[in-house]
C-alpha positions in Angstrom: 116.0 77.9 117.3 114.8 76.8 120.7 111.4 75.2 120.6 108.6 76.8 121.7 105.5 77.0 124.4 101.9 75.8 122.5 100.8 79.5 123.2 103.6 81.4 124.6 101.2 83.3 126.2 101.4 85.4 129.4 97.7 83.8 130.5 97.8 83.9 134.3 95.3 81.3 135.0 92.7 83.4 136.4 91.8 85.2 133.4 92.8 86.1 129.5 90.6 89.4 129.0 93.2 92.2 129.3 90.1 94.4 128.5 91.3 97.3 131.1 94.6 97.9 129.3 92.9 98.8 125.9 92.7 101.9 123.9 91.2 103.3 120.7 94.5 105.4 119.8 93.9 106.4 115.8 96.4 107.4 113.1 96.5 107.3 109.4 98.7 106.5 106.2 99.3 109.7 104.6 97.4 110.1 101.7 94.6 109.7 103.1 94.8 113.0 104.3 94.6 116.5 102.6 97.6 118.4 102.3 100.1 119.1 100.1 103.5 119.1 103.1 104.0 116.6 106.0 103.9 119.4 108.6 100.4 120.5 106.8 98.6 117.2 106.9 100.4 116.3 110.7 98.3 119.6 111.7 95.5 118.3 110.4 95.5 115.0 112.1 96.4 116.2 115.7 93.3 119.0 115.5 90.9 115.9 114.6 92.3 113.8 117.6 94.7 111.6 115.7 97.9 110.4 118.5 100.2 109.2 115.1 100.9 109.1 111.8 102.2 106.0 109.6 104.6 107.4 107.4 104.6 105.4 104.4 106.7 108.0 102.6 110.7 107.5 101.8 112.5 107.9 104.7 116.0 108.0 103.8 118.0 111.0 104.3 114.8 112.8 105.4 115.0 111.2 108.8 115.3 113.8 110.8 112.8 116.7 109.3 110.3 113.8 109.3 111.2 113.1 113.2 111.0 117.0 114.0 108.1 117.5 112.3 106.0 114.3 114.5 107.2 116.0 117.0 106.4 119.5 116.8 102.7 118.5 115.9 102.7 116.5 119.0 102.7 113.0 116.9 104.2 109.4 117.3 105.6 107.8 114.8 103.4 104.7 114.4 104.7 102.8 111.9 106.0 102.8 108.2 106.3 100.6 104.8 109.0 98.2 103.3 107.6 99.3 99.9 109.0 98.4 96.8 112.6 98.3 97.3 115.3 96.5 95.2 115.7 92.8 95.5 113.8 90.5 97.7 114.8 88.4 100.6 113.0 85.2 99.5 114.1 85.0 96.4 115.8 81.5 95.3 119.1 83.5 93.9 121.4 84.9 96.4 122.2 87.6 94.7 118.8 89.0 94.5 118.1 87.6 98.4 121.4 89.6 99.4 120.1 93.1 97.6 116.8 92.6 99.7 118.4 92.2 102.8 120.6 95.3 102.4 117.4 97.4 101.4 115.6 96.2 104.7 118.5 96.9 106.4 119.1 100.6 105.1 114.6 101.0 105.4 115.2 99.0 109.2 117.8 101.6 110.2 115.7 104.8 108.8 112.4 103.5 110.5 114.9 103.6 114.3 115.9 106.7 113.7 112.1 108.5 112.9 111.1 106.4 115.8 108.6 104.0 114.3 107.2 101.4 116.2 107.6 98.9 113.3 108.3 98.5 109.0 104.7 96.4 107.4 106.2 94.0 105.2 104.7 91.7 102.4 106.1 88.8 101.9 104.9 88.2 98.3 102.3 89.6 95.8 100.3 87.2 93.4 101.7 83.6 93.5 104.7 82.4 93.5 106.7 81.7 90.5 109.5 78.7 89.1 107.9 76.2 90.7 108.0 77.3 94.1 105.6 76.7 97.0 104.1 78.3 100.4 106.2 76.3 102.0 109.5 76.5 100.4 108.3 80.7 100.6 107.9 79.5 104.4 110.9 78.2 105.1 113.3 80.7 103.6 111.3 83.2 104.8 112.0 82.3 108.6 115.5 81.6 107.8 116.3 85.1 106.5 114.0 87.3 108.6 115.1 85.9 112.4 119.0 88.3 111.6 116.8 90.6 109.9 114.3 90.6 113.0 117.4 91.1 115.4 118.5 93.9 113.5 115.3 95.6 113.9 115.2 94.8 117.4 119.0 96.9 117.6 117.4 100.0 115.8 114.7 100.0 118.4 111.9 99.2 116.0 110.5 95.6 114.4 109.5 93.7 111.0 105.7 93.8 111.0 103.8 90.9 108.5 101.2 92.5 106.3 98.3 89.5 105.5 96.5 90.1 102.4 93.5 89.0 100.8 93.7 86.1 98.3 92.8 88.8 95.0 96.6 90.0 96.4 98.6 87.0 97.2 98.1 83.5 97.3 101.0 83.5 100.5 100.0 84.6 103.9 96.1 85.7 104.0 95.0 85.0 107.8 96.6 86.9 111.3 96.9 83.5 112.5 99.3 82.5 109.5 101.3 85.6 110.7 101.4 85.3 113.9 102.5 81.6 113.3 105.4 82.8 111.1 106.3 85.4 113.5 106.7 82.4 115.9 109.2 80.2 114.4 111.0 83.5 113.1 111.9 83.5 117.0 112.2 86.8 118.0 111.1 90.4 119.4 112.1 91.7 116.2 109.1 90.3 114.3 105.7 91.8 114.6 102.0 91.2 112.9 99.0 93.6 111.8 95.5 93.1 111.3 94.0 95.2 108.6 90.0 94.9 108.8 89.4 95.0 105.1 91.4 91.6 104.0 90.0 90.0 107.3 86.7 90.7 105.8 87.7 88.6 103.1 89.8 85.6 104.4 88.5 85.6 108.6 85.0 84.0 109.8 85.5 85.5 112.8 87.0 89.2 113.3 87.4 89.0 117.2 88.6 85.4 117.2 91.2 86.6 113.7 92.2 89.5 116.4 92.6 87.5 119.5 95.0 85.0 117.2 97.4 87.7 116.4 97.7 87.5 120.3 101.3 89.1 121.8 102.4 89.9 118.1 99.6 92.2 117.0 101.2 95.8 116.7 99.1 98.0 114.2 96.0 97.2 112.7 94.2 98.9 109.4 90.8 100.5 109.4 88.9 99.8 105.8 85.4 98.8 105.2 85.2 95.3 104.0 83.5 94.0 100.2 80.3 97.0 101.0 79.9 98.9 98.3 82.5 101.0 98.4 84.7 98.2 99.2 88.0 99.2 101.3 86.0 102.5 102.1 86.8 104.9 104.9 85.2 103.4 108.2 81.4 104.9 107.8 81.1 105.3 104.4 79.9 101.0 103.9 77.4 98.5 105.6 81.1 97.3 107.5 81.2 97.1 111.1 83.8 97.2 113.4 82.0 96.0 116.8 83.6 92.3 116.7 87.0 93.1 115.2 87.2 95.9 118.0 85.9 93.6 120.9 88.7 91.0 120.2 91.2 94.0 120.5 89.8 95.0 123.4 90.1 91.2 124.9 93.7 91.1 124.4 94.6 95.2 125.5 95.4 96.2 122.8 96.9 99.9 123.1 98.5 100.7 119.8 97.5 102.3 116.4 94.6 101.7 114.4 95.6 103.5 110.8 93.3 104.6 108.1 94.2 102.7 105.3 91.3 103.1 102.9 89.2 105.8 100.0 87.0 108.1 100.6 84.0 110.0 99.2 83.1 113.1 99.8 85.4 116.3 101.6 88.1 114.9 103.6 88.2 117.3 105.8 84.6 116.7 106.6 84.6 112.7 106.2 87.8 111.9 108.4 86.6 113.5 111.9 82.6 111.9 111.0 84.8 108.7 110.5 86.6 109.0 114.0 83.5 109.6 115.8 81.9 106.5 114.2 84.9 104.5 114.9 84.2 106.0 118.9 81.3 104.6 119.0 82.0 100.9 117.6 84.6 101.3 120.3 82.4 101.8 123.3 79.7 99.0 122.1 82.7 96.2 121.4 82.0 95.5 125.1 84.0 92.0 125.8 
């Protein structure tokens, strides 16, 4: 792999806020919203101002009606789920490493075809096992994913790392680790996100956390933080988004922001009171 600016960053050497490209564009996994069908709950979200939908739902074979339906209700497909899909492409055994790769392949090619801006992928939940380590996880893990992140790249969508909280793994908690990954994996097929409620946990800083995702932040997750209720529908804790939102408006960001969280209350009532506040944290994050 060729080696590497220190930033690879596009700074122009006047100035690093890219402020004036940002936008607050909303979506949501979905069951968080009420519905029984996908055409249902994609009604709902466009009448409440939503401009996508992550579609953590089994794509295969359903393709198509999952692609018509986004786009009847006026919806972008903003990103899906690897899931829990046979094998795993860090194990040790190549064996079970080959029956990953074929599973993100076939998940890969059904996330091109719905449109989907990217597949959220976890590395690893809990620790590892037989004696392995971070960085032997590391190293095989750039190893197998720069093909893998080239295949994504052919089917027109990308590999994005999911960080997680320490109660959830002991491998890959900050943005920074991700985006740091992302960088030796060497390629345009490889992606991070930034979901508020694990930042809350692992970050000190939620614009600085943001701002190190840098060119490889495509989706982010909307939670309340450790508040009681913890990983709670933005609103419904003592969580604020002000800082988080500030360091997406210093680097433009202009993708999704996805409701991944719980609610109390009537949904129907809840979600739209939830967007509005997340308006507002929008216009004060002033950079």
């Amino acid at each position: 792999m060729k080696e590497h600016e220190v930033t690879g960053s596009a700074f122009d050497g006047k100035s690093a806020d890219q402020s004036a490209k940002a936008r607050l564009r909303i979506c949501s996994r979905m069951e968080v919203i009420p519905g029984k069908e996908l055409e249902e709950k994609f009604a709902k979200m466009k009448a409440w101002g939503m401009e996508g939908a992550e579609v953590n739902v089994d794509l295969y074979g359903r393709e198509e009606q999952i692609r018509r339906a986004l786009a009847n209700a006026g919806l972008t497909a903003a990103m899906t789920n690897f899931g829990r899909n046979p094998g795993n492409i860090i194990s040790p055994d190549p064996q079970e490493r080959q029956l990953g790769i074929d599973s993100m392949k076939r998940k890969l090619e059904s996330a091109g075809k719905v449109g989907c801006a990217g597949m959220l992928y976890v590395p690893l939940f809990g620790a590892p096992g037989n004696g392995e380590t971070n960085q032997s996880i590391r190293a095989r893990l750039v190893e197998v994913l720069h093909p893998l992140a080239e295949f994504a790249l052919e089917h027109s969508t990308a590999i994005v790392f999911e960080p997680l909280c320490r109660m959830e793994t002991s491998f890959l908690n900050r943005v920074s680790d991700a985006a740091a990954i992302a960088r030796d994996v060497d390629s345009d097929g490889m992606k991070v996100m930034a979901d508020f409620y694990h930042m809350s946990v692992e970050e000190t800083d939620m614009m600085g956390a943001v701002i190190s995702g840098g060119r490889y932040l495509t989706h982010v997750h909307l939670a309340g933080g450790l508040s009681d209720p913890r990983r709670s529908i933005p609103g419904q804790n003592r969580s604020r988004f002000v800082e988080g939102f500030r360091g997406l408006k210093y680097i433009g960001y202009d993708r999704f922001c996805s409701f991944e969280c719980g609610i109390r209350g009537d949904r129907e009532v809840e979600i739209p009171r939830s967007i509005e506040f997340l308006k507002r944290e929008w216009e004060l994050a002033v950079v």
